[in-house]
C-alpha positions as CSV (number, residue, x, y, z in Angstrom):
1,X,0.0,0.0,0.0
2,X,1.5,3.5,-0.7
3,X,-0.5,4.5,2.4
4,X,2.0,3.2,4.6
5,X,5.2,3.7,2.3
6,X,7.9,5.8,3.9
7,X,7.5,9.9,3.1
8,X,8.8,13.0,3.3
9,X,6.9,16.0,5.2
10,X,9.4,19.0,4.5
11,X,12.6,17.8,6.2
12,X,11.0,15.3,8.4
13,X,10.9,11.5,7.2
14,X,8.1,9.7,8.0
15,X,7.5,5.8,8.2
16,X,3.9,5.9,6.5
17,X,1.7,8.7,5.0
18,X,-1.3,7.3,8.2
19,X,-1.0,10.9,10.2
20,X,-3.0,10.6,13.9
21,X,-4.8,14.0,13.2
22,X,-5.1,16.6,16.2
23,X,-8.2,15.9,18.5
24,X,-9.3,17.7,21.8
25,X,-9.6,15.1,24.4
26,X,-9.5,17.3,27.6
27,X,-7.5,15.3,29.7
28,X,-4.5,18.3,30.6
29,X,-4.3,18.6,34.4
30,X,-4.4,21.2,36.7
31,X,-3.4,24.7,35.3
32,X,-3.9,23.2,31.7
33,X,-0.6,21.0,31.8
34,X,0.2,17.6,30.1
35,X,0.2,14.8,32.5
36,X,0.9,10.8,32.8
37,X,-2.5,10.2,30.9
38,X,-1.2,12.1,27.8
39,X,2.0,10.6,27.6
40,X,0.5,7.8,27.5
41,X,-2.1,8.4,25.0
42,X,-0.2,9.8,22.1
43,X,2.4,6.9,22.9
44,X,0.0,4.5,22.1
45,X,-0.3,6.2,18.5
46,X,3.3,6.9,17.8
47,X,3.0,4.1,14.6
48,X,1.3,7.2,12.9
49,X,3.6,8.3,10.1
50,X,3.4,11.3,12.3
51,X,1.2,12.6,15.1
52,X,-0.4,15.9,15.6
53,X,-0.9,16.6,19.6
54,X,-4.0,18.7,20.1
55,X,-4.9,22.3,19.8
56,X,-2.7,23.9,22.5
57,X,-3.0,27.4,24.0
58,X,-0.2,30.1,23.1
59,X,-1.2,32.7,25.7
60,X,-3.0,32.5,29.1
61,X,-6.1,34.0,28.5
62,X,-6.3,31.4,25.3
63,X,-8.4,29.1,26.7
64,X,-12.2,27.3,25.1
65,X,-12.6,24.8,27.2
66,X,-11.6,23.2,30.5
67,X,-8.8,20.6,30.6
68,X,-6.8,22.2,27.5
69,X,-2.8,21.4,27.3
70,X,-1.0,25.2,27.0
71,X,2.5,25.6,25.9
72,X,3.4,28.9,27.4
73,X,4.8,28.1,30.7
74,X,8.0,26.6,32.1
75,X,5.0,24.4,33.7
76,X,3.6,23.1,30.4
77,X,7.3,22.5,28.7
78,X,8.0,20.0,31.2
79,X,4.4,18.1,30.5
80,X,4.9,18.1,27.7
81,X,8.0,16.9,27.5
82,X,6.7,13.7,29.4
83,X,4.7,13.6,26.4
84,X,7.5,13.5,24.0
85,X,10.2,12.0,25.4
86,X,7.3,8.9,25.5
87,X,6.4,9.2,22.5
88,X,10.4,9.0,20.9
89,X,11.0,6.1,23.1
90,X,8.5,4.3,21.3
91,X,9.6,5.5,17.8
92,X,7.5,8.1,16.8
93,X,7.7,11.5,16.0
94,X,5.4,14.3,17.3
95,X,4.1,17.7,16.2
96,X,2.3,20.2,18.5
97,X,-0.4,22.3,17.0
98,X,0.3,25.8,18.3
99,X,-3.4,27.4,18.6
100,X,-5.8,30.7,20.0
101,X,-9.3,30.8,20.0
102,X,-10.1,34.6,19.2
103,X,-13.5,34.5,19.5
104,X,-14.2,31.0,20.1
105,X,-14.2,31.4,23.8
106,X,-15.5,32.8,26.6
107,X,-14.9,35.3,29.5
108,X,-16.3,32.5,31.8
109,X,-13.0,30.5,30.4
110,X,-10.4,32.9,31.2
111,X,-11.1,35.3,34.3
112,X,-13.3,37.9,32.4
113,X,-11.3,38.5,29.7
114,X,-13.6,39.6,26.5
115,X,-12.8,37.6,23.6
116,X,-10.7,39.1,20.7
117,X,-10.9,38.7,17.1
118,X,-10.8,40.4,14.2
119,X,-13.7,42.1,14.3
120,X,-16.7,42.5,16.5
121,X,-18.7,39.7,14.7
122,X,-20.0,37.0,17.3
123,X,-20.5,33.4,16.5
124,X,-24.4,33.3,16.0
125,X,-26.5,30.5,16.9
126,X,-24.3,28.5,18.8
127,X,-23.2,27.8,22.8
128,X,-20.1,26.7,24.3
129,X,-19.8,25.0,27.6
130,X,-18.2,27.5,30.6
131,X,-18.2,26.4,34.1
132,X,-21.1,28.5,34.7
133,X,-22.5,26.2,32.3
134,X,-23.5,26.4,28.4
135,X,-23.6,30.2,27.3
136,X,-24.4,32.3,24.2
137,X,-20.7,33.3,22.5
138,X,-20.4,37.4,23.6
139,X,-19.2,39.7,21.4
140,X,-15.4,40.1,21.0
141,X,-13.0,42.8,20.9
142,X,-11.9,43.8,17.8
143,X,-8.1,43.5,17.7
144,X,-6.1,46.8,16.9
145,X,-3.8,46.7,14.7
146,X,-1.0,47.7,17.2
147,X,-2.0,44.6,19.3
148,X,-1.1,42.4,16.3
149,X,2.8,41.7,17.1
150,X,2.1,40.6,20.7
151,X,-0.2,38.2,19.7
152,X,2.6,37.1,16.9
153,X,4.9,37.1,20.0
154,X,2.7,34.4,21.7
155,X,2.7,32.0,18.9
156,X,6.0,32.6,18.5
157,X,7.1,31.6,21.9
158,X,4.4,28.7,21.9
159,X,7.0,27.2,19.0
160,X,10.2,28.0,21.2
161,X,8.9,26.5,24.1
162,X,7.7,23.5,21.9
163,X,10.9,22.8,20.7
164,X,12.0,23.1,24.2
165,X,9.9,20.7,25.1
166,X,11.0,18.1,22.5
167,X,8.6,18.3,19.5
168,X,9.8,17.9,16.5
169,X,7.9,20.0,15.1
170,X,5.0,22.9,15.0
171,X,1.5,22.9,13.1
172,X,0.3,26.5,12.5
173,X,-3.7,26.4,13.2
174,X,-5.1,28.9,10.6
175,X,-8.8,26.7,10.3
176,X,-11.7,25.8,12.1
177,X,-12.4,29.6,12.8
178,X,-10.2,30.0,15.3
179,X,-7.8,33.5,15.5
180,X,-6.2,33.0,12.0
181,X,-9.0,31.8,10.6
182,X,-11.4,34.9,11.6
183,X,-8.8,37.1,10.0
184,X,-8.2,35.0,7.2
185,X,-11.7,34.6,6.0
186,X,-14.0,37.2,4.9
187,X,-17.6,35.7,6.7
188,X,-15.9,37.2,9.9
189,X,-12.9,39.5,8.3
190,X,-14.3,43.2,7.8
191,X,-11.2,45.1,8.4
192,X,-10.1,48.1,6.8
193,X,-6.5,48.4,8.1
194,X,-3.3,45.9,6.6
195,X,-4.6,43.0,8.3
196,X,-8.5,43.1,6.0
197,X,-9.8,43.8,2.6
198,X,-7.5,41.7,0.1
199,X,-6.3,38.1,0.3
200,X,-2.9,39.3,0.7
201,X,-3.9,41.6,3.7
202,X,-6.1,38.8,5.5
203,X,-3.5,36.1,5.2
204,X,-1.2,38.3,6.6
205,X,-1.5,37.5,10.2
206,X,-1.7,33.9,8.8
207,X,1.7,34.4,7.4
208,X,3.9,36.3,10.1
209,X,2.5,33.0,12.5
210,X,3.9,30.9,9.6
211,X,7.6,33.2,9.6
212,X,7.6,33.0,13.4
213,X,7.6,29.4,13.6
214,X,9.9,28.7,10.6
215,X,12.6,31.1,12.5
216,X,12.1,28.5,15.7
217,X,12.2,25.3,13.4
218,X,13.3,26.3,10.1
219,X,10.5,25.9,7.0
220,X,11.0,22.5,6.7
221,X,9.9,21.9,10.0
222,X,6.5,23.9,10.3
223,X,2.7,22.8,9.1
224,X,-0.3,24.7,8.4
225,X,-4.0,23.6,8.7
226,X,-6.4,25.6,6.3
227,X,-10.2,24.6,6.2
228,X,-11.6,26.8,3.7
229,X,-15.2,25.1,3.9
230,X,-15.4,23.7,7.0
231,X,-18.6,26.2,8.3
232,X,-17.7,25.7,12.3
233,X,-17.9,28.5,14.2
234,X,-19.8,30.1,11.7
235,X,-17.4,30.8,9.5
236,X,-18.0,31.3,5.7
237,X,-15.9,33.0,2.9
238,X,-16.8,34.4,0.0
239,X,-14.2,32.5,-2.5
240,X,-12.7,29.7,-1.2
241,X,-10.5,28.9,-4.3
242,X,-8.8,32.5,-4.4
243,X,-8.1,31.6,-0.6
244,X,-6.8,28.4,-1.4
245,X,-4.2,30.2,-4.8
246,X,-3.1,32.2,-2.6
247,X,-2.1,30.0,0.4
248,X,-0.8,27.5,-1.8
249,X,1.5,30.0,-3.2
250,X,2.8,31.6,0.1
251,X,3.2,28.6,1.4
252,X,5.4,27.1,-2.0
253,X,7.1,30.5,-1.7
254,X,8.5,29.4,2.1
255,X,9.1,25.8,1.1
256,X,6.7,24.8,3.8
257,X,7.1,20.8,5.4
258,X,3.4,20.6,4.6
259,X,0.3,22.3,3.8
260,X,-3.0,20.4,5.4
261,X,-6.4,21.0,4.0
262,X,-9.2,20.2,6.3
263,X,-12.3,19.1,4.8
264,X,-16.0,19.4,5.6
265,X,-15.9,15.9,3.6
266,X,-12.9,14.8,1.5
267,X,-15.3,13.3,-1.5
268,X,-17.6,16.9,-2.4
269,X,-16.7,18.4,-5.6
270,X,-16.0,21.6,-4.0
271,X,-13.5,20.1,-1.8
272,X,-11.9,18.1,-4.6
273,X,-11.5,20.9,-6.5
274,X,-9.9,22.9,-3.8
275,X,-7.7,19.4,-3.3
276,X,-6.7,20.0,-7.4
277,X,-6.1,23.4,-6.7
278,X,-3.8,23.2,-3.8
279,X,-1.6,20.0,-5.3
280,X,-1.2,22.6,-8.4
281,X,0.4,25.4,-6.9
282,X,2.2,24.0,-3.8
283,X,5.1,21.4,-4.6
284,X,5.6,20.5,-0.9
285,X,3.7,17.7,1.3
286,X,0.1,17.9,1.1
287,X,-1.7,16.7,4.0
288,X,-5.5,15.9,3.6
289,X,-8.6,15.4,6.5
290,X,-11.4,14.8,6.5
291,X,-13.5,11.9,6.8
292,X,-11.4,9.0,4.8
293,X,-11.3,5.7,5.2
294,X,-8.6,3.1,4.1
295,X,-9.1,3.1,0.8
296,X,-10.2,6.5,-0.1
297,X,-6.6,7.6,1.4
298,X,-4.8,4.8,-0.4
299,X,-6.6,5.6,-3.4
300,X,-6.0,9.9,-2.8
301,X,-2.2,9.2,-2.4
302,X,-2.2,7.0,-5.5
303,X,-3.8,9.3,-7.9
304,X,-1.5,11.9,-6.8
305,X,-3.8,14.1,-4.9
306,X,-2.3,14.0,-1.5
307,X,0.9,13.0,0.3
308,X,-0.3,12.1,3.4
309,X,-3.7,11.5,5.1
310,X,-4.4,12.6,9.0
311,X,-7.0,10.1,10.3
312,X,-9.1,11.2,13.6
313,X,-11.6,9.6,15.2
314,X,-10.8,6.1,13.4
315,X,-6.9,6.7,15.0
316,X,-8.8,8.0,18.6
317,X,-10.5,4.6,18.8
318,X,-7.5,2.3,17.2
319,X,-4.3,2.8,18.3
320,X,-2.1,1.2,16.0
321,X,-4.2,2.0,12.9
322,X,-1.5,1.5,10.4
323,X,-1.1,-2.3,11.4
324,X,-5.2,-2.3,10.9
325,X,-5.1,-0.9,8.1
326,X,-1.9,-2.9,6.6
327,X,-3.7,-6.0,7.9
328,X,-7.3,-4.9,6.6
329,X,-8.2,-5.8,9.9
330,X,-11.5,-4.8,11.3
331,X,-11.5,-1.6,13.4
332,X,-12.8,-0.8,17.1
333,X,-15.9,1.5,16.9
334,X,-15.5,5.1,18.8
335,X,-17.9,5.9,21.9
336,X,-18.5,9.5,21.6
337,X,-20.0,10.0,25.3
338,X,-16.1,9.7,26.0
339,X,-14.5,11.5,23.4
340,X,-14.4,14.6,26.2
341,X,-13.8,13.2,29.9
342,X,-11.6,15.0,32.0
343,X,-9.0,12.4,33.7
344,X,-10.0,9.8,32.7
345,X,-8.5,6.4,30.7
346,X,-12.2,5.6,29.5
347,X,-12.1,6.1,26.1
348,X,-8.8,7.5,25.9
349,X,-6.1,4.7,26.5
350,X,-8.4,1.8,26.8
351,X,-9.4,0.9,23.2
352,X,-7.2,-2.5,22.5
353,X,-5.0,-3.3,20.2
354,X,-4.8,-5.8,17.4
355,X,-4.1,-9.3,18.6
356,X,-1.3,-10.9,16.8
């Protein structure tokens, strides 16, 4: 199977192209760091080609929901390192996914602080849980544009205190209408400063993220998630495909390890023509999500149309996927009532493993 044929993300070799995609799982301890249960958990995936740890919070008041991993204390380097140095002694290799909500969060979540974003545009129609309970999303603050380098500054430590803490690697999160997201998309986008307007303008938060990491890890060494269709958090733009050109390109421009596209669902025409676009103008890796199964990814990489394919909930609920999948064995089915318990193994590091 080319699915699990060696690869090459940027300047990172990886064993197979079966990526364990980032998930939040809610299982950091107290004060948000990695503990025991973690290691443990992304040890038990490290036959993925490569695994993605979770969404992980760059600044303090970063936070969407309880039991998050951070990465910007002395606190959460040394968690995660537990996490690493597990997951290198069983052979794998590990990426974090360096992250910020903007206005995906709540002043319940981090000690009043109002939201920010880049613009004043709540998330309509839709909750999130607080521990006052499930609340309406407030309005956010609508970044200035002389606030933009500190927040650059966070993500940029996030990645120096990742490498600190043994990853080889960083993800940039610019999807899922988080921070870079709600500037790089126009649904939420409706600035008039450097940073709104044009392509070029909105990406350009994206982008000086992007240049921050690559000076931590060098270009080779940095990912970026897009999801230019993915409608959560009520996010929309108004052409996907000039989004798409244009990442592609600044992202071919840096020699990026990889570029990730995640998908609403990998088989709609729209997505496969944003698939077709991106493979076009970016040379590099190009990691795909988004609802595929063995064959669909075997049959993706085949044709050409991605390098690599990050699996999530089938990789949550089978830990050594890539021996399934090698073996077309049959696969363990997912409990979502557990997919979010706080400390606990249920769910978590208890699914089984293939029995020789």
């Amino acid at each position: 199977m080319q699915l699990l044929s060696p690869g090459q993300l940027g300047s990172l070799s990886i064993p197979n192209r079966v990526l364990f995609a980032p998930l939040t799982r809610t299982r950091a301890a107290a004060d948000n760091v990695p503990g025991d249960l973690m290691a443990e958990y992304y040890a038990q995936r490290a036959s993925a080609g490569l695994l993605i740890a979770e969404a992980t919070m760059v600044a303090a008041d970063a936070q969407a929901w309880p039991h998050q991993p951070g990465i910007h204390s002395t606190a959460h380097v040394a968690g995660w390192r537990r996490v690493t140095d597990a997951v290198h002694a069983a052979g794998g290799r590990i990426y974090l996914q360096i992250w910020h909500p903007g206005r995906a969060t709540h002043p319940a979540l981090n000690k009043g602080a109002q939201p920010i974003s880049s613009s004043d545009k709540p998330i309509r129609d839709d909750h999130i849980h607080t521990p006052e309970g499930k609340l309406p999303y407030p309005a956010p603050r609508r970044l200035g544009t002389e606030e933009i380098p500190a927040l650059v500054g966070h993500f940029r430590r996030a990645a120096e205190n990742a490498r600190l803490a043994g990853f080889d690697g960083v993800q940039v999160h610019g999807a899922h209408g988080y921070i870079l997201d709600q500037f790089l998309r126009d649904g939420v986008n409706d600035r008039a400063d450097s940073y709104g307007g044009s392509i070029a303008n909105r990406a350009r938060l994206l982008f000086e993220v992007v240049d921050a990491a690559m000076g931590v890890f060098g270009a080779g060494r940095v990912g970026l998630r897009i999801s230019p269709l993915v409608p959560f958090n009520d996010m929309i733009d108004s052409d996907p495909a000039a989004l798409v050109a244009h990442v592609a390109d600044e992202c071919e421009r840096r020699s990026l390890g990889f570029l990730e596209l995640r998908h609403d669902h990998h088989d709609r025409p729209a997505e496969l023509e944003l698939a077709a676009l991106a493979r076009k103008r970016f040379s590099g890796a190009l990691v795909r999500n988004g609802g595929f199964t063995r064959d669909a990814g075997e049959a993706a990489i085949r044709e050409g149309m991605a390098d690599a394919i990050a699996y999530g909930v089938p990789f949550l609920a089978n830990p050594d996927l890539p021996v399934r999948f090698l073996k077309n064995a049959p696969l363990n089915q997912p409990d979502p009532n557990t997919f979010y318990v706080a400390a606990s193994r249920a769910g978590y590091t208890d699914y089984p493993f293939l029995l020789a």
